[in-house]
mmCIF file as Biopython writes it, N, C-alpha, C and O atoms, coordinates in Angstrom:
data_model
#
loop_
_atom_site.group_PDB
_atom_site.id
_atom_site.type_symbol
_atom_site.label_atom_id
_atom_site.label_alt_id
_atom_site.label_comp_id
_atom_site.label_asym_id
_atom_site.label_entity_id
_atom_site.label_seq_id
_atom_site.pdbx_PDB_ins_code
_atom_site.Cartn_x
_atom_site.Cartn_y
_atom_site.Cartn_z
_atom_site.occupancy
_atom_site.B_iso_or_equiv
_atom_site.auth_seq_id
_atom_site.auth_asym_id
_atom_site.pdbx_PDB_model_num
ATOM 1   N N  . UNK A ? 1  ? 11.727 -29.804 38.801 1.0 0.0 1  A 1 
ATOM 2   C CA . UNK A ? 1  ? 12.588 -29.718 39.945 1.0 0.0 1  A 1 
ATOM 3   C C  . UNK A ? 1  ? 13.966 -29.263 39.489 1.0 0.0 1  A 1 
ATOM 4   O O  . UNK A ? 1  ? 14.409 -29.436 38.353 1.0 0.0 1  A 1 
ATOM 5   N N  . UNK A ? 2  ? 14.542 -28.715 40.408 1.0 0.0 2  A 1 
ATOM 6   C CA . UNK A ? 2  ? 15.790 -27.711 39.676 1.0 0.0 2  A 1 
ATOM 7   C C  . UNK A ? 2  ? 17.087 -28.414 40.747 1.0 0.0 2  A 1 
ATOM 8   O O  . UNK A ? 2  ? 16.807 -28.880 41.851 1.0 0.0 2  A 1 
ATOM 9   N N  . UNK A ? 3  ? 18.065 -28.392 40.364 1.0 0.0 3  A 1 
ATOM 10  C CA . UNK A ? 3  ? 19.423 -29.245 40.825 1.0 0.0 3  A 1 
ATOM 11  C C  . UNK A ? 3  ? 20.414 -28.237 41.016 1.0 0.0 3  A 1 
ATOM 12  O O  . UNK A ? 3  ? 21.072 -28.003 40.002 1.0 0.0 3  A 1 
ATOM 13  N N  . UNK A ? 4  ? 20.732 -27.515 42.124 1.0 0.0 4  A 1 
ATOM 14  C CA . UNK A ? 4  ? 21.544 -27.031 42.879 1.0 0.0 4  A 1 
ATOM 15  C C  . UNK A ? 4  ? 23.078 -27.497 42.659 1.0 0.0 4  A 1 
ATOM 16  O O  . UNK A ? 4  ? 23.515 -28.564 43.092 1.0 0.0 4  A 1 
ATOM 17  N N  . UNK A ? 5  ? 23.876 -26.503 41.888 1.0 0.0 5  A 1 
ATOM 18  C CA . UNK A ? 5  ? 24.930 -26.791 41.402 1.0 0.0 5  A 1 
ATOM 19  C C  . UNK A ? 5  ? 25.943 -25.733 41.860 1.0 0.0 5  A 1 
ATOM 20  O O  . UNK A ? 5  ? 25.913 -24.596 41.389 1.0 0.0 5  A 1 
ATOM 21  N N  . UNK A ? 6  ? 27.046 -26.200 42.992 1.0 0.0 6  A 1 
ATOM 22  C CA . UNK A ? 6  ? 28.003 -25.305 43.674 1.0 0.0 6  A 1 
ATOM 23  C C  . UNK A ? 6  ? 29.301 -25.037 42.971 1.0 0.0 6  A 1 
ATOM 24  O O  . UNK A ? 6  ? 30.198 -25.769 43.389 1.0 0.0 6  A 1 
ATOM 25  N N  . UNK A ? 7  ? 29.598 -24.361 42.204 1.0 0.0 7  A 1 
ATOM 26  C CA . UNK A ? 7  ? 31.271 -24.344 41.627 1.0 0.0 7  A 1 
ATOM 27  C C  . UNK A ? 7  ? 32.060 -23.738 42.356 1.0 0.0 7  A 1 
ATOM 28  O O  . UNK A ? 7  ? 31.723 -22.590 42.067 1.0 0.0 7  A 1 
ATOM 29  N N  . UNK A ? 8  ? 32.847 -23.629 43.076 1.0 0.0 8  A 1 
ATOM 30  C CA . UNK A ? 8  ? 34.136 -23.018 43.439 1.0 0.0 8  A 1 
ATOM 31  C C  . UNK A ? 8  ? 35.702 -22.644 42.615 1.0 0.0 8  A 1 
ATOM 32  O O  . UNK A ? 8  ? 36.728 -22.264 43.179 1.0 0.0 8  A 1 
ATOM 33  N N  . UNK A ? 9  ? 35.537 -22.849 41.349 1.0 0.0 9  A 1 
ATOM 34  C CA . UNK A ? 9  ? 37.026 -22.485 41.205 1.0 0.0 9  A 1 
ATOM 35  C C  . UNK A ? 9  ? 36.160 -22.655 39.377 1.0 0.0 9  A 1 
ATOM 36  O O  . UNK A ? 9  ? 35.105 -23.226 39.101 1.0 0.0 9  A 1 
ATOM 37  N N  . UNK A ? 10 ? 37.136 -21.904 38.444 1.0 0.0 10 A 1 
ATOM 38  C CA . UNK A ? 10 ? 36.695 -21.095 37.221 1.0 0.0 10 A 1 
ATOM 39  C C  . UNK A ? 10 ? 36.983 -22.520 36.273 1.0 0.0 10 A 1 
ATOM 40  O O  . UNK A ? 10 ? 36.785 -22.341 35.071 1.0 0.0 10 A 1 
ATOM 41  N N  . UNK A ? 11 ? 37.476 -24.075 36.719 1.0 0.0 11 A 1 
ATOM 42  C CA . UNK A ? 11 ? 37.425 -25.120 35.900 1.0 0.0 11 A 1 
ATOM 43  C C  . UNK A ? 11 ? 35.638 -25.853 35.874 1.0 0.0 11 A 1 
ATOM 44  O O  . UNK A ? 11 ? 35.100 -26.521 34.991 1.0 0.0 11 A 1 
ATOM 45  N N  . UNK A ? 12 ? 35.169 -25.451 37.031 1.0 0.0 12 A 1 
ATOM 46  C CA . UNK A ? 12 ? 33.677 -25.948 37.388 1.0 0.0 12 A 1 
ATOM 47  C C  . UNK A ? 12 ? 32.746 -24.599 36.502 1.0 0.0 12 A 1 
ATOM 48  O O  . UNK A ? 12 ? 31.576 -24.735 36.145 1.0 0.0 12 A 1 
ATOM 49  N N  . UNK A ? 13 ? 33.672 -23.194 36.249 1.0 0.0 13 A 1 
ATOM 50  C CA . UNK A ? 13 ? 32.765 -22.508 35.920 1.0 0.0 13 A 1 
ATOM 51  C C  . UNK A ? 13 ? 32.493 -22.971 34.049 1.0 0.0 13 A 1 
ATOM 52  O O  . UNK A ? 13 ? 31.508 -22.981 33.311 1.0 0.0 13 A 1 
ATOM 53  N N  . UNK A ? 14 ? 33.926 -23.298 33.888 1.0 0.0 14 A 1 
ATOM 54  C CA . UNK A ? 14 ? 33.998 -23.976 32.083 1.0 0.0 14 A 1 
ATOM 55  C C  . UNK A ? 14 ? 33.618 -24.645 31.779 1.0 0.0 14 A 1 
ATOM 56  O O  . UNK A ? 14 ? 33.144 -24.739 30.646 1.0 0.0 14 A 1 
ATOM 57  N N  . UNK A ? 15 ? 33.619 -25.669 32.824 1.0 0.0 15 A 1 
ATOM 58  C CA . UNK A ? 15 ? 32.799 -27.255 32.370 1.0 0.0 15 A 1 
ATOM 59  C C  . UNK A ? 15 ? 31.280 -27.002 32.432 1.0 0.0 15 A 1 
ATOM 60  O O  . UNK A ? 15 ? 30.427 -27.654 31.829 1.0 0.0 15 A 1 
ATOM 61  N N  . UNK A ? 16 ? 31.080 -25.990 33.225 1.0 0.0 16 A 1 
ATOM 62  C CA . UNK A ? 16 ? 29.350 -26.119 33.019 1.0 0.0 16 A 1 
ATOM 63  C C  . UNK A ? 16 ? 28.697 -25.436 31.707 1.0 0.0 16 A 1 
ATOM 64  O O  . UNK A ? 16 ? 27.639 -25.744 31.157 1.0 0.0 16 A 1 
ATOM 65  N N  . UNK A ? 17 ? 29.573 -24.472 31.374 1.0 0.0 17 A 1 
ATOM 66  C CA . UNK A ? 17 ? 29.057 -23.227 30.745 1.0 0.0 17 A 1 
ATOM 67  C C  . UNK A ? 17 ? 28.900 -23.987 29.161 1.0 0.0 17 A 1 
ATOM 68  O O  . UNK A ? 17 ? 28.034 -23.992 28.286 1.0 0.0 17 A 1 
ATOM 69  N N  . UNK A ? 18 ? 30.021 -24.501 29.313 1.0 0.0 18 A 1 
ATOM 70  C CA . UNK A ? 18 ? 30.505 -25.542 27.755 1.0 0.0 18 A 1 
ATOM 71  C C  . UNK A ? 18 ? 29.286 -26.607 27.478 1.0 0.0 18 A 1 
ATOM 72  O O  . UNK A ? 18 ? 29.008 -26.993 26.342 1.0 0.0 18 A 1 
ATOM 73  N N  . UNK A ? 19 ? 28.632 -27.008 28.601 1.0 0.0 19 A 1 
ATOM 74  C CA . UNK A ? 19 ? 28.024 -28.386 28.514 1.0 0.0 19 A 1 
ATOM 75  C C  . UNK A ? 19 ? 26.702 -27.954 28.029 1.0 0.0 19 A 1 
ATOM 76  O O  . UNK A ? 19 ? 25.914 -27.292 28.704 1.0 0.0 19 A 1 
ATOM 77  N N  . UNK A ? 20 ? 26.425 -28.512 26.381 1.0 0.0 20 A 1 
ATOM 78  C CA . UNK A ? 20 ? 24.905 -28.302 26.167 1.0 0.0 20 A 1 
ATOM 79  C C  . UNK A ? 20 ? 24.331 -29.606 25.508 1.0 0.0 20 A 1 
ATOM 80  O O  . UNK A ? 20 ? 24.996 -30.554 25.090 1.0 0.0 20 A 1 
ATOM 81  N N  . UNK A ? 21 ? 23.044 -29.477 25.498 1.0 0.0 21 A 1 
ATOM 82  C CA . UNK A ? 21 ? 22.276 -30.812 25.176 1.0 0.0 21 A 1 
ATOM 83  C C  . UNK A ? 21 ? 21.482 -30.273 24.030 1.0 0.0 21 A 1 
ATOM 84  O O  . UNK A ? 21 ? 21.602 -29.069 23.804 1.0 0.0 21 A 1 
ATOM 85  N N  . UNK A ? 22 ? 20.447 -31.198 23.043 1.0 0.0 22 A 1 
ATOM 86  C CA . UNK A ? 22 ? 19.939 -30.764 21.819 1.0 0.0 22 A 1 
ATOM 87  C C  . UNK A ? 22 ? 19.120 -30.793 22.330 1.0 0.0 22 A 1 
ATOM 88  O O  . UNK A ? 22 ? 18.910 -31.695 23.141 1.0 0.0 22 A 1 
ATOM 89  N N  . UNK A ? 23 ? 18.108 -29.635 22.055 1.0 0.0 23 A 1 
ATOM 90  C CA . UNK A ? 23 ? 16.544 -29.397 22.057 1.0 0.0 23 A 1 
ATOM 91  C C  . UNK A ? 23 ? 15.834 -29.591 21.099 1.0 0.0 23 A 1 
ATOM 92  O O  . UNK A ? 23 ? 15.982 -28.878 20.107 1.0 0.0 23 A 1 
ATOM 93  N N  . UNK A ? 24 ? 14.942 -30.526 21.119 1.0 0.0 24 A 1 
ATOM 94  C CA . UNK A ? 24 ? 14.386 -30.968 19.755 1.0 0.0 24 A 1 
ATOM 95  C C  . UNK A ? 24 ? 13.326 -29.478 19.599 1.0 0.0 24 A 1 
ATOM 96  O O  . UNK A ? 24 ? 13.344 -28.989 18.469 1.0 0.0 24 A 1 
ATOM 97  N N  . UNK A ? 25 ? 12.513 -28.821 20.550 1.0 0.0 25 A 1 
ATOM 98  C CA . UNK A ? 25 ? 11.899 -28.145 20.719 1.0 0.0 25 A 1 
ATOM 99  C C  . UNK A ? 25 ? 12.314 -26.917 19.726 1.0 0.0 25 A 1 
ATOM 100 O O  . UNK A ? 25 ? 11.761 -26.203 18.889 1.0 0.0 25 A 1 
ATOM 101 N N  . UNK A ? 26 ? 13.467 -27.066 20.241 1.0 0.0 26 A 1 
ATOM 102 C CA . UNK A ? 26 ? 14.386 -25.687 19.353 1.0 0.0 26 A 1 
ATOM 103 C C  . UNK A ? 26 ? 15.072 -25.646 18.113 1.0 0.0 26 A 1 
ATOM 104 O O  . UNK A ? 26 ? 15.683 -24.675 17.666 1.0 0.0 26 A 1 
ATOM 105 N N  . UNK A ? 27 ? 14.944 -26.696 17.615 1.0 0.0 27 A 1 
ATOM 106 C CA . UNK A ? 27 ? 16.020 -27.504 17.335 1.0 0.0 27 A 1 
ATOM 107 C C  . UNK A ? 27 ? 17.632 -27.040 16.999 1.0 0.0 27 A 1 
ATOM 108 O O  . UNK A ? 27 ? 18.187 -26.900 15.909 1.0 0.0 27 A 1 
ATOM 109 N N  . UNK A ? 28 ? 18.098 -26.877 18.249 1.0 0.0 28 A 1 
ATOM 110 C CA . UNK A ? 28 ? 19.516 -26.366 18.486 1.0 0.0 28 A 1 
ATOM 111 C C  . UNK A ? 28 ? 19.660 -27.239 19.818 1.0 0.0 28 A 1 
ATOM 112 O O  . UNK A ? 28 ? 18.932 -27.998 20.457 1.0 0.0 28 A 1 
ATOM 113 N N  . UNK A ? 29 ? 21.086 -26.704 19.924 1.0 0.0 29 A 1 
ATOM 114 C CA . UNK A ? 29 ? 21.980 -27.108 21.334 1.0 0.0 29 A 1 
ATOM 115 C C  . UNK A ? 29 ? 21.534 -25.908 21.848 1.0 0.0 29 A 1 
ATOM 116 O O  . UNK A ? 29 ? 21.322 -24.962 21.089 1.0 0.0 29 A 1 
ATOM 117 N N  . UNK A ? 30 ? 21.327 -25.808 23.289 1.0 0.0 30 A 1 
ATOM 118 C CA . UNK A ? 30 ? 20.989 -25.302 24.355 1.0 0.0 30 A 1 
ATOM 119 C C  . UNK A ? 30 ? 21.989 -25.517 25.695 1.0 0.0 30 A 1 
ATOM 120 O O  . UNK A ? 30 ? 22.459 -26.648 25.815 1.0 0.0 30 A 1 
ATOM 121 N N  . UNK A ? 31 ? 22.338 -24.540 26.684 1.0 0.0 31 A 1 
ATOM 122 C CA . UNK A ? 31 ? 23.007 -25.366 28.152 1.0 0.0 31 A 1 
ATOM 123 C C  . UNK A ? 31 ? 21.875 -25.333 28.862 1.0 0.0 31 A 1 
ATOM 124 O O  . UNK A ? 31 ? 21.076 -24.411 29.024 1.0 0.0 31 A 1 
ATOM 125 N N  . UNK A ? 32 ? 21.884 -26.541 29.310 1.0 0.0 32 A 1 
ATOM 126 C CA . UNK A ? 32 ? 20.780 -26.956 30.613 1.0 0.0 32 A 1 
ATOM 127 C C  . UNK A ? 32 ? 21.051 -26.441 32.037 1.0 0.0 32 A 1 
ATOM 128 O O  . UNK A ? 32 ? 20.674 -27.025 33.052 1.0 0.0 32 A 1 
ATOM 129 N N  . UNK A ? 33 ? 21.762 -25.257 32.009 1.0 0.0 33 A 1 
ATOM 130 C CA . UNK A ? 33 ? 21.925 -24.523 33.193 1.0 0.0 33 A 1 
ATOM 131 C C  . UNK A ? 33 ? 21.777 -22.876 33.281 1.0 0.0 33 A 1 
ATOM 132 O O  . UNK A ? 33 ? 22.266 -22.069 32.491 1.0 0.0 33 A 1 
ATOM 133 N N  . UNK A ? 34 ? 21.176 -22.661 34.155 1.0 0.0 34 A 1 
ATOM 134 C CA . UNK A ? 34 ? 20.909 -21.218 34.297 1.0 0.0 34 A 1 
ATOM 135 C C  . UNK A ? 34 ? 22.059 -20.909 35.532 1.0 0.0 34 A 1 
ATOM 136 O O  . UNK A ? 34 ? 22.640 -21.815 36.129 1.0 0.0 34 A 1 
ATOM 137 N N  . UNK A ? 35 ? 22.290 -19.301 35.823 1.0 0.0 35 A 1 
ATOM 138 C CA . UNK A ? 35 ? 22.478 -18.826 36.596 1.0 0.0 35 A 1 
ATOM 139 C C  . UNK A ? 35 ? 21.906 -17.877 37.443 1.0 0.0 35 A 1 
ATOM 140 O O  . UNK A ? 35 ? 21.257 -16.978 36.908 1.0 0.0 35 A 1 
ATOM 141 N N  . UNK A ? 36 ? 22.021 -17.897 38.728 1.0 0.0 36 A 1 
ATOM 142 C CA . UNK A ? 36 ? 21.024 -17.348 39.166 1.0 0.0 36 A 1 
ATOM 143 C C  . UNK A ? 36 ? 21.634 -16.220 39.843 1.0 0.0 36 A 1 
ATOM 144 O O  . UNK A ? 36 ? 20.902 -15.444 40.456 1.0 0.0 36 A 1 
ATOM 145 N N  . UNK A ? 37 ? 22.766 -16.055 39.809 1.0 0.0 37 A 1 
ATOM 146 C CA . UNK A ? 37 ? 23.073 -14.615 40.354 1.0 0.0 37 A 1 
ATOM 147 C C  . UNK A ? 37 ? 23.816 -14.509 41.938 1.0 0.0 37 A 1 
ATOM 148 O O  . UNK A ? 37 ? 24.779 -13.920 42.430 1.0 0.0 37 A 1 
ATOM 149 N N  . UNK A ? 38 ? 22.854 -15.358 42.348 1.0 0.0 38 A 1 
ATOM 150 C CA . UNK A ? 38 ? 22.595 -15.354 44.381 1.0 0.0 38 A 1 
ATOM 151 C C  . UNK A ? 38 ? 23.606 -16.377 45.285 1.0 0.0 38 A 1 
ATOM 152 O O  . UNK A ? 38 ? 23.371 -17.584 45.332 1.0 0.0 38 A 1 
ATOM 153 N N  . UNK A ? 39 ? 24.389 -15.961 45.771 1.0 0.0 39 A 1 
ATOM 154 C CA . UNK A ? 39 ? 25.248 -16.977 46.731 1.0 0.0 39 A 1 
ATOM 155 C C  . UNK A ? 39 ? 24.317 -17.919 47.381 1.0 0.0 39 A 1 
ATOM 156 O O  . UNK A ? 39 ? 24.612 -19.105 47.531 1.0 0.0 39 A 1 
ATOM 157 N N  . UNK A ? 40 ? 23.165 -17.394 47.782 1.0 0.0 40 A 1 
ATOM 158 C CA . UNK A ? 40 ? 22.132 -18.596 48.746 1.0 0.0 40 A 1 
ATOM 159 C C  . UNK A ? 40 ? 21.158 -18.612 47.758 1.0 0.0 40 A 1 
ATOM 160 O O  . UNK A ? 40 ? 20.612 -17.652 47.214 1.0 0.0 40 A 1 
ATOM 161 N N  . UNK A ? 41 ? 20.931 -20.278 47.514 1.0 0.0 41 A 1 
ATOM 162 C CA . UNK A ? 41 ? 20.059 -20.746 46.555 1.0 0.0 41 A 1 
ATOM 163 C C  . UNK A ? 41 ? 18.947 -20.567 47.621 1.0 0.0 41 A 1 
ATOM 164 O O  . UNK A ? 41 ? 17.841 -20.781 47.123 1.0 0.0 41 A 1 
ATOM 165 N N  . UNK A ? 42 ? 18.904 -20.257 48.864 1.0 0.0 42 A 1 
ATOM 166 C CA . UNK A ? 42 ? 17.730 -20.712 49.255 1.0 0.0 42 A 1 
ATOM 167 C C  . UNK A ? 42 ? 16.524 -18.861 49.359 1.0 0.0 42 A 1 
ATOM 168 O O  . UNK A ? 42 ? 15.410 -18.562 49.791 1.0 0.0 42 A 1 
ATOM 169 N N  . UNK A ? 43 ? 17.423 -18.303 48.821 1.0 0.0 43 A 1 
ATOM 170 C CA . UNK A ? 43 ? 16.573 -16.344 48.791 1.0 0.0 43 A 1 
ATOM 171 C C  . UNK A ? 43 ? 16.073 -16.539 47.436 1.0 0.0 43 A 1 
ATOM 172 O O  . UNK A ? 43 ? 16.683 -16.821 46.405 1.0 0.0 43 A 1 
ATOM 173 N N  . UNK A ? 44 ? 14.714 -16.307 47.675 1.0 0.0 44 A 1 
ATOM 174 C CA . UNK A ? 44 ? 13.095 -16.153 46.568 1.0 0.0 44 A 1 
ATOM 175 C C  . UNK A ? 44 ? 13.999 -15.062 45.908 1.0 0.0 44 A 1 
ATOM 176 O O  . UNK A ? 44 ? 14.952 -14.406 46.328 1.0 0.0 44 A 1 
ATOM 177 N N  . UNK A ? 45 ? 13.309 -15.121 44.667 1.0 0.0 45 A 1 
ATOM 178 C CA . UNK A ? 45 ? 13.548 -14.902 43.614 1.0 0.0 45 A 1 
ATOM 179 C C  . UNK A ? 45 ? 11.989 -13.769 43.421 1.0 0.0 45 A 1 
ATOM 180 O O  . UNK A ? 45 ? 10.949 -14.419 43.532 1.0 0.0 45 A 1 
ATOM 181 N N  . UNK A ? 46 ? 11.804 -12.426 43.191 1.0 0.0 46 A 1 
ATOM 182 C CA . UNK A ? 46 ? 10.921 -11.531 43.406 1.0 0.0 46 A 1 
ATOM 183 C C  . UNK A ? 46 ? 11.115 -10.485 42.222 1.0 0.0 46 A 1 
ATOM 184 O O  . UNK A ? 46 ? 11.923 -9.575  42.042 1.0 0.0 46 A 1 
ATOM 185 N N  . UNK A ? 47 ? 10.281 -10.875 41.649 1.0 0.0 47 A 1 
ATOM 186 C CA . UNK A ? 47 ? 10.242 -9.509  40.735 1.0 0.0 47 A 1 
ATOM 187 C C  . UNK A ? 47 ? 10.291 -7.568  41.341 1.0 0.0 47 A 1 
ATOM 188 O O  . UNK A ? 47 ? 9.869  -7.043  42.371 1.0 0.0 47 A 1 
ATOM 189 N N  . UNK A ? 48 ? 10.797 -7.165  40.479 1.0 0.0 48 A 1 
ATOM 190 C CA . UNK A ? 48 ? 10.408 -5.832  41.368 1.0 0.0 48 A 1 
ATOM 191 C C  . UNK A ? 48 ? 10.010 -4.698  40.168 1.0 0.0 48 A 1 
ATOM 192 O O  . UNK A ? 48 ? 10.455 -3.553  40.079 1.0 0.0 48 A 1 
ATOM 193 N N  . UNK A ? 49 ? 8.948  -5.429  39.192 1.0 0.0 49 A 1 
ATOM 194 C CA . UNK A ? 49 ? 8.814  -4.569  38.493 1.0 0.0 49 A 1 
ATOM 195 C C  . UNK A ? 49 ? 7.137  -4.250  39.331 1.0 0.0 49 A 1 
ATOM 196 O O  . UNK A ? 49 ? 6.427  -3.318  38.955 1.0 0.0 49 A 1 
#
């Protein structure tokens, strides 16, 4: 399940970008956030290859 995260102003854009967690998988730090590009989280996501 994925967690819908709204920033408005470029201190929400630092604090997220900065924030990473350890992946044992990887074993590195990773950020646990993607970006998705899209003002409305709620428009599918469609390949167009």
């Amino acid at each position: 399940m994925y967690k819908t995260v709204i920033i408005d102003n470029m201190f929400g854009v630092s604090a997220l970008i900065t924030e990473q967690r350890y992946r044992k998988d990887l074993d590195r730090f990773r950020s646990l956030h993607m970006y998705r590009g899209m003002p409305n989280a709620d428009f599918r996501i469609i390949t167009s290859l």
